[in-house]
Backbone as ProteinMPNN parsed JSONL, in Angstrom:
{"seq_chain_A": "XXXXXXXXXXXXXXXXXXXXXXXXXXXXXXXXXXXXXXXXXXXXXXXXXXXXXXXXXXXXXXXXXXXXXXXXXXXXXXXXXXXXXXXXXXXXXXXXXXXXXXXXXXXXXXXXXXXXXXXXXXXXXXX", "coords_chain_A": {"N_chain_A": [[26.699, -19.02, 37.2], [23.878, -18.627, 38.461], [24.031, -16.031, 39.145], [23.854, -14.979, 36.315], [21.215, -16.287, 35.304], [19.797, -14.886, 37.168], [20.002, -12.107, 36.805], [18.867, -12.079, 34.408], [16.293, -12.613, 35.042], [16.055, -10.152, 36.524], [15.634, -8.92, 34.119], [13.082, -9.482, 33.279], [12.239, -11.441, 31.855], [11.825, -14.764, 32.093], [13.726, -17.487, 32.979], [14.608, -20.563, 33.8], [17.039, -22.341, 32.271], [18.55, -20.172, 31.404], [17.804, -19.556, 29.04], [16.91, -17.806, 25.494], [13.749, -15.349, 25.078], [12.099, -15.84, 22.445], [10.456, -13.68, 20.132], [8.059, -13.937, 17.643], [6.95, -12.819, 14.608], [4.381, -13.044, 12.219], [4.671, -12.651, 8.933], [2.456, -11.419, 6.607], [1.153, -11.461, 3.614], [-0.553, -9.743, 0.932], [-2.699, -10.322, -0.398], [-3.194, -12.211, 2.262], [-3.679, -10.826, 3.808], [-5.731, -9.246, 3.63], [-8.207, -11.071, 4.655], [-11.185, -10.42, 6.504], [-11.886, -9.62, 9.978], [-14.408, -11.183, 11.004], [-17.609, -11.599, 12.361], [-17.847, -14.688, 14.558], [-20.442, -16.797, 13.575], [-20.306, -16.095, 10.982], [-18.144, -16.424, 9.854], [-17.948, -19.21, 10.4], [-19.648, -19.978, 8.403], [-18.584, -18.863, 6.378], [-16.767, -20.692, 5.905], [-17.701, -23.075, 5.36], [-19.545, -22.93, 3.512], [-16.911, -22.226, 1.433], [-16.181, -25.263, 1.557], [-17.519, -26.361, 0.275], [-18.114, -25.076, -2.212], [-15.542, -23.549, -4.245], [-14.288, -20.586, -3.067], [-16.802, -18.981, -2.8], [-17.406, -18.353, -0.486], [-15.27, -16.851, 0.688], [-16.199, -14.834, -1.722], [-18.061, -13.914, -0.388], [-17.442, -12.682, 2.182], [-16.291, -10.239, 1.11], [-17.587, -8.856, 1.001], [-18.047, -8.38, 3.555], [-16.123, -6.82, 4.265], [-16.867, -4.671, 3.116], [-19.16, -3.456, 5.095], [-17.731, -3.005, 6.926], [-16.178, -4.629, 8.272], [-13.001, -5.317, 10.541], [-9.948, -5.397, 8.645], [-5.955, -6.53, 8.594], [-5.13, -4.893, 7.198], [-4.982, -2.004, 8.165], [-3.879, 0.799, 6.513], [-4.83, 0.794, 3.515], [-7.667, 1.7, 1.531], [-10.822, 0.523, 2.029], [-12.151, 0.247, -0.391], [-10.233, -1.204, -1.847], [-9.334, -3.566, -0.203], [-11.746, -4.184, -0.613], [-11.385, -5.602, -2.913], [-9.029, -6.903, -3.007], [-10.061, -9.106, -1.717], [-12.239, -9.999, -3.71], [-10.403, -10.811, -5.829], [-8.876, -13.333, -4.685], [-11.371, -14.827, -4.375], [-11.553, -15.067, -6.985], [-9.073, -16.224, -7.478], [-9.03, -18.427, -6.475], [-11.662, -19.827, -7.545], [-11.224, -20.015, -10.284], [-8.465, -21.724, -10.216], [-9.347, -24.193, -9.052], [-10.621, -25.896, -10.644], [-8.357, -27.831, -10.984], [-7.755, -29.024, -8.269], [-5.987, -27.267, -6.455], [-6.898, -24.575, -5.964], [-9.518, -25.24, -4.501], [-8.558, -26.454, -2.382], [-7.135, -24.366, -1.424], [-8.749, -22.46, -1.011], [-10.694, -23.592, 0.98], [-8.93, -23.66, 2.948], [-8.813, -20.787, 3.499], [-10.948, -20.139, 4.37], [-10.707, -21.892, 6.696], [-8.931, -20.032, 7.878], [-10.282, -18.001, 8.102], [-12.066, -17.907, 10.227], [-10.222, -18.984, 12.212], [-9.412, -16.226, 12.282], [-11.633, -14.966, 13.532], [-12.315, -16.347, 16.065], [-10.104, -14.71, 17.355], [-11.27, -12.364, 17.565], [-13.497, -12.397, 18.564], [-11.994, -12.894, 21.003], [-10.351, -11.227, 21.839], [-12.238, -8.903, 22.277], [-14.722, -9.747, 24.12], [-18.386, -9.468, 23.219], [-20.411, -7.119, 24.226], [-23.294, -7.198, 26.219]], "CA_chain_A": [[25.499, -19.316, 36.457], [23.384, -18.526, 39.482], [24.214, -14.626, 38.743], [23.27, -15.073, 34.674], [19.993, -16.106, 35.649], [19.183, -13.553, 38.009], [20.429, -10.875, 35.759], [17.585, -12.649, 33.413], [15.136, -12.789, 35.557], [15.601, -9.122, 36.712], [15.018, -7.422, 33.261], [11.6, -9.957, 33.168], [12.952, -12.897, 30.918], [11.833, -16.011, 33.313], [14.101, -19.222, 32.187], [15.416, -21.747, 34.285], [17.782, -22.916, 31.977], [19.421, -19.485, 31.258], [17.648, -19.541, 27.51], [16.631, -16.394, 25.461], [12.678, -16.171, 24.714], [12.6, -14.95, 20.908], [9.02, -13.29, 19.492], [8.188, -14.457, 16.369], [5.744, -12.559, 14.212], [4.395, -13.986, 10.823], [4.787, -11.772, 8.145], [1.282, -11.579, 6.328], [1.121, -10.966, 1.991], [-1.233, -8.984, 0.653], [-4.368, -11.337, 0.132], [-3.869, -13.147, 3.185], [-3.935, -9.395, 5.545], [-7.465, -8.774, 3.66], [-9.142, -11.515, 5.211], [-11.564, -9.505, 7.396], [-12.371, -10.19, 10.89], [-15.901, -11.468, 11.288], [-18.343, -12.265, 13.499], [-17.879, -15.967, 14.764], [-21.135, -17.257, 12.824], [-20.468, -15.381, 9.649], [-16.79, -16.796, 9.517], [-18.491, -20.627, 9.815], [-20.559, -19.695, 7.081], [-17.931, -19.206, 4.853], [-15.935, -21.971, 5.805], [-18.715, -24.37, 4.872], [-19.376, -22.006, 1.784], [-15.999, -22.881, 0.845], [-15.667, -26.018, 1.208], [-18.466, -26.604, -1.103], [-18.15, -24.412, -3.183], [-14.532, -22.89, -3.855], [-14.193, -19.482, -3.832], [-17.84, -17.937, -2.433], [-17.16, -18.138, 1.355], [-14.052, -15.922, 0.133], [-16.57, -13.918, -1.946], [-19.55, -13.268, 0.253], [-16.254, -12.291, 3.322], [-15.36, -9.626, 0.554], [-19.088, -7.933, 1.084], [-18.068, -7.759, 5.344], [-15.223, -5.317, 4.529], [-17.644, -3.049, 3.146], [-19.915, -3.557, 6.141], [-17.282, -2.314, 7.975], [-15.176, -5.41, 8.822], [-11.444, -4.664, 10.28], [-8.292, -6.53, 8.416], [-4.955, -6.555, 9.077], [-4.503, -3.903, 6.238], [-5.383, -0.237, 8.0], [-3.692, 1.74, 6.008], [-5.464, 0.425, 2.716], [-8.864, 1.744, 1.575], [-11.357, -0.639, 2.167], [-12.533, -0.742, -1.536], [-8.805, -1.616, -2.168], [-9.287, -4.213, 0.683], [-12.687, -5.528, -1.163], [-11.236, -5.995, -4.5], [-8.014, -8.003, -3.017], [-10.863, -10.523, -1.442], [-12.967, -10.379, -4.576], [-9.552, -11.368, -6.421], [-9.044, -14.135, -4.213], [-12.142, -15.73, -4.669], [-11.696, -15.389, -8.675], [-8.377, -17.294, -7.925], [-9.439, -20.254, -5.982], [-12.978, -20.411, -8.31], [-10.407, -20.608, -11.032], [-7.669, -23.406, -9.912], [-10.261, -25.251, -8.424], [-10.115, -27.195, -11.611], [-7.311, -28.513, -10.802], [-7.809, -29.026, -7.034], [-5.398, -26.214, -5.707], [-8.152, -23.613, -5.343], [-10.381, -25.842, -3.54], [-7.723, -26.598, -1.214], [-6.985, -22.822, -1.084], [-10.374, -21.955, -0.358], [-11.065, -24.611, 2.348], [-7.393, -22.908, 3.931], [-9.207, -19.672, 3.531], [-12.125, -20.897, 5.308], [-10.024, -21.788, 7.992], [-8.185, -18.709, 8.149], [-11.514, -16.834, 8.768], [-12.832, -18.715, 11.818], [-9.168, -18.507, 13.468], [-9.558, -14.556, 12.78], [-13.342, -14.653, 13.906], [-11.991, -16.486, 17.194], [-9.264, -13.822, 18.361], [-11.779, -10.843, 17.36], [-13.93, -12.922, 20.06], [-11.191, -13.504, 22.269], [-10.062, -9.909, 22.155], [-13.118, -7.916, 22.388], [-15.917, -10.227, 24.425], [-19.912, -8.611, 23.299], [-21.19, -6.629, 25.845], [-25.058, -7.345, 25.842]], "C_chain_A": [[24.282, -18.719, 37.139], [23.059, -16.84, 39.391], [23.564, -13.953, 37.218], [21.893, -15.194, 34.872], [19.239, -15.224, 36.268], [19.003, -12.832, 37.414], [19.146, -11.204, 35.266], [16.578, -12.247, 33.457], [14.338, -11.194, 36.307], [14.87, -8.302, 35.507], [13.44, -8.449, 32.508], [11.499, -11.044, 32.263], [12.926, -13.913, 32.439], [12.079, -17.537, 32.764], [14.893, -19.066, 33.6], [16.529, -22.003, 34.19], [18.912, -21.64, 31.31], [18.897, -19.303, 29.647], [17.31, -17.807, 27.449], [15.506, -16.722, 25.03], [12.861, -14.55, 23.083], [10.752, -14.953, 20.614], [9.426, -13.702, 18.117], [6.857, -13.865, 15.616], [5.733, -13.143, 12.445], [4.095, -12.83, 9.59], [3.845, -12.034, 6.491], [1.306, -10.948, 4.513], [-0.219, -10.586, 2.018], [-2.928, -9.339, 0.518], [-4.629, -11.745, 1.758], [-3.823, -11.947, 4.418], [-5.17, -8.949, 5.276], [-7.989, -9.614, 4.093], [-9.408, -10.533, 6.076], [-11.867, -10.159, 8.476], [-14.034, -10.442, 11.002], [-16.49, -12.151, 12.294], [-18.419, -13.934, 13.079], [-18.641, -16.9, 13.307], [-20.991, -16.715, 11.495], [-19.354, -16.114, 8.913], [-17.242, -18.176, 9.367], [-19.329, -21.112, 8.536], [-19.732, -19.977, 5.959], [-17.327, -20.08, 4.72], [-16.652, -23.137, 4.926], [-19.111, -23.693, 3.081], [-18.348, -22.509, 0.909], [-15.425, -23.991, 0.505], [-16.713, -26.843, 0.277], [-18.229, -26.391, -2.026], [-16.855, -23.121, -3.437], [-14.887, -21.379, -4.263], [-15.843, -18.158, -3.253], [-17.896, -17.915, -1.149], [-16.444, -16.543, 0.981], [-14.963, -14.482, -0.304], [-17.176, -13.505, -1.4], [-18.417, -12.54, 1.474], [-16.215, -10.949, 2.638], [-16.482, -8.698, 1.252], [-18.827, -7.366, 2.54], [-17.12, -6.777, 5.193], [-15.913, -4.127, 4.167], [-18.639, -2.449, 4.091], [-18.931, -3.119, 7.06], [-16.217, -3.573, 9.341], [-13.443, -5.065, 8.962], [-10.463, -5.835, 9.444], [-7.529, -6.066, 8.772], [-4.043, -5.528, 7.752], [-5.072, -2.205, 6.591], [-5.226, -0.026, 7.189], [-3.829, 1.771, 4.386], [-6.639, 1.357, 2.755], [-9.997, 0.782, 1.47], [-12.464, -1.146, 0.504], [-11.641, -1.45, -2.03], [-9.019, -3.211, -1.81], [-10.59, -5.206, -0.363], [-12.308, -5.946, -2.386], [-9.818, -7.168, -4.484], [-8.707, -9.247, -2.601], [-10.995, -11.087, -2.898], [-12.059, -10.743, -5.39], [-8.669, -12.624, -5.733], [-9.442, -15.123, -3.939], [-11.86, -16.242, -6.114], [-10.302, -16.386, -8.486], [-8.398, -18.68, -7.691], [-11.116, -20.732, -6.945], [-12.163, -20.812, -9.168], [-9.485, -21.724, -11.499], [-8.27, -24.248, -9.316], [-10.568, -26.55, -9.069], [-9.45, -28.224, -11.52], [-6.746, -29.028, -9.134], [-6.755, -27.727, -6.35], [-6.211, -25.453, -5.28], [-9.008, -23.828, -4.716], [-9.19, -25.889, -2.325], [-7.358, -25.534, -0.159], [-8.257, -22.356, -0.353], [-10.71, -22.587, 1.055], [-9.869, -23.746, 3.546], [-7.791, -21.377, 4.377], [-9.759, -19.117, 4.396], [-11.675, -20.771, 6.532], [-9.385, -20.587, 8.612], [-9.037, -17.638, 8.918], [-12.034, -16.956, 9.825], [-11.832, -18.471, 12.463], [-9.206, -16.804, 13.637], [-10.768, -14.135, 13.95], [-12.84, -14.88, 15.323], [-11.312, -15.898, 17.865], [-10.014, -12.26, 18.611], [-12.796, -11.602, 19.031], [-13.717, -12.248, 21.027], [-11.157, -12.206, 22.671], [-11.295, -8.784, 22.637], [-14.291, -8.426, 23.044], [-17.137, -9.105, 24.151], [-20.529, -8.547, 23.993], [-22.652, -6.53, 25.586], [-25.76, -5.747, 26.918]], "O_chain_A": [[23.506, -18.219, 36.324], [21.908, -16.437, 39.562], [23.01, -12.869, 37.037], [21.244, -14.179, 34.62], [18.123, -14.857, 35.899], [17.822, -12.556, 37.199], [18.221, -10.548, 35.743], [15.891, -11.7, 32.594], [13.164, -10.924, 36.56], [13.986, -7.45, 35.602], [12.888, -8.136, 31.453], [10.368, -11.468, 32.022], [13.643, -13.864, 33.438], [11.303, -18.396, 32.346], [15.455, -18.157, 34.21], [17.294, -22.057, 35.153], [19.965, -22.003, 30.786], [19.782, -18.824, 28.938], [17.324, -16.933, 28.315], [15.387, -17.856, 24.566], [13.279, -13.415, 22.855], [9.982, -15.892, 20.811], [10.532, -13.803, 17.585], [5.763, -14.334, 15.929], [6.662, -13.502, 11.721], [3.022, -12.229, 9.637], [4.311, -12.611, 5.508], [1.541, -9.743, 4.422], [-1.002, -10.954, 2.895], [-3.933, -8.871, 1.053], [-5.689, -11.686, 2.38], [-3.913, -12.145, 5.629], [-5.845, -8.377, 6.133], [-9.087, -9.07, 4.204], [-8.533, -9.794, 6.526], [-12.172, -11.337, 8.292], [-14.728, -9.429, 11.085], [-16.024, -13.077, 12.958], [-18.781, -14.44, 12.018], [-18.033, -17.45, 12.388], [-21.93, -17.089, 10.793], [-19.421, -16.415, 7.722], [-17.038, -18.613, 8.234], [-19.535, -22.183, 7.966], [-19.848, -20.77, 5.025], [-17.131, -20.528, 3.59], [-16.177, -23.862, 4.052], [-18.9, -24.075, 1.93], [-18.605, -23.099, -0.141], [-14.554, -24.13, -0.353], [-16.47, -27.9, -0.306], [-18.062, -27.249, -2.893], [-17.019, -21.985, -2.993], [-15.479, -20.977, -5.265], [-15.862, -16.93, -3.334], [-18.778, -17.16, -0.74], [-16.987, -15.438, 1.012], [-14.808, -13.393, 0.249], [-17.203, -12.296, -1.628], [-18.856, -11.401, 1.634], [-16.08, -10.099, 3.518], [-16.124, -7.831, 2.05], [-19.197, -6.236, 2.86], [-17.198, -5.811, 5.952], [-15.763, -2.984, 4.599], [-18.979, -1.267, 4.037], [-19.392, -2.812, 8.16], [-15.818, -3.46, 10.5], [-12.716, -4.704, 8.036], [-10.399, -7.021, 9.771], [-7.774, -5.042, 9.411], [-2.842, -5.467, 7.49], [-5.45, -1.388, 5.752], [-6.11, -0.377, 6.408], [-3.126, 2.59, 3.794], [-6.827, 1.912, 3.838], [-9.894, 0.136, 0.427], [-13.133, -2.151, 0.264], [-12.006, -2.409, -2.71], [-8.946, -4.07, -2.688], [-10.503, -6.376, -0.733], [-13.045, -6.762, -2.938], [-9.525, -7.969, -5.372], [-8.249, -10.341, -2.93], [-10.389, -12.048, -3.373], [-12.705, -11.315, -6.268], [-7.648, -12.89, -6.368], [-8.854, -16.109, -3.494], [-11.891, -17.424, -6.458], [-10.274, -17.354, -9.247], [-8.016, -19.674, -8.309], [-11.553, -21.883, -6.918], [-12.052, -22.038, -9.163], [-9.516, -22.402, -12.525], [-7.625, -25.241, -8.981], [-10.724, -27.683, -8.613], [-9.779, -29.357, -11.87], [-5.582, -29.333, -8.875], [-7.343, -27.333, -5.342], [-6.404, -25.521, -4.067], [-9.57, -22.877, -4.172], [-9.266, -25.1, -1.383], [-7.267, -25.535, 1.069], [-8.45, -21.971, 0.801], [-10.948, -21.934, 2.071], [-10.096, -23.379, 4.699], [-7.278, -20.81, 5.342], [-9.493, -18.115, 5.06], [-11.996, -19.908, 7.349], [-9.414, -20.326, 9.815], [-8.784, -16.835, 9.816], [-12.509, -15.976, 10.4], [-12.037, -17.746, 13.436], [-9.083, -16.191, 14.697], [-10.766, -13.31, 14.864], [-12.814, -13.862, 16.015], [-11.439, -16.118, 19.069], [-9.674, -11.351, 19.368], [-12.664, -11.269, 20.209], [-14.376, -11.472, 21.718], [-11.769, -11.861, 23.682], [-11.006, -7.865, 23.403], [-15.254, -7.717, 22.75], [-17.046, -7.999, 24.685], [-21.218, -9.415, 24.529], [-23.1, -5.762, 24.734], [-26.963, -5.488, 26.926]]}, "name": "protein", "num_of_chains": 1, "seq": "XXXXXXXXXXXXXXXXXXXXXXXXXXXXXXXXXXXXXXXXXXXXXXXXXXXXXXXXXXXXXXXXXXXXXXXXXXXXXXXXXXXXXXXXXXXXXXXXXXXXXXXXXXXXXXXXXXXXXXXXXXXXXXX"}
């Protein structure tokens, strides 16, 4: 056992218990890779946007991809990119009727602030 581990531990796999460590990436649909990354305060904006009011957090977000916000869709054109937001918003303004699209929207919301926080994390602004 003593030998299994080692082995492990040489090719940079560090368990204890002899486990395997498994990556797990989340495999992103087509609306939810146009959210754009935004600056921190822009992303709280819409959250609160949204949970007011379903659907215009979502839309006013659509306006930062043309400003030159990145998503998780390079190889898109970024009017492509603003028209999958701006169809996004029209679906949560829409089922909002019926509470789903509010719910959606508020999820949206959220979605944008966790992006806003890794663009942060990843890139600190050099003053």
């Amino acid at each position: 056992m003593d030998q299994k581990d080692t082995e492990m531990n040489a090719k940079g796999v560090s368990s204890s218990t002899g486990g395997v460590v498994v990556q797990v990436r989340e495999k992103k649909g087509a609306l939810r890779a146009a959210i754009p990354y935004m600056p921190f305060p822009v992303a709280v904006l819409c959250l609160f946007l949204n949970t007011f009011v379903p659907g215009l957090g979502t839309f006013i977000s659509a306006f930062t991809v043309l400003c030159g916000a990145r998503t998780d869709l390079p190889d898109r054109h970024m009017c492509c990119v603003f028209w999958l937001n701006i169809a996004a918003a029209f679906i949560q303004i829409i089922t909002a009727i019926v509470m789903v699209g509010w719910i959606m929207s508020i999820f949206w919301g959220m979605d944008m602030v966790i992006l806003a926080s890794y663009r942060e994390q990843a890139a600190p602004q050099q003053l």
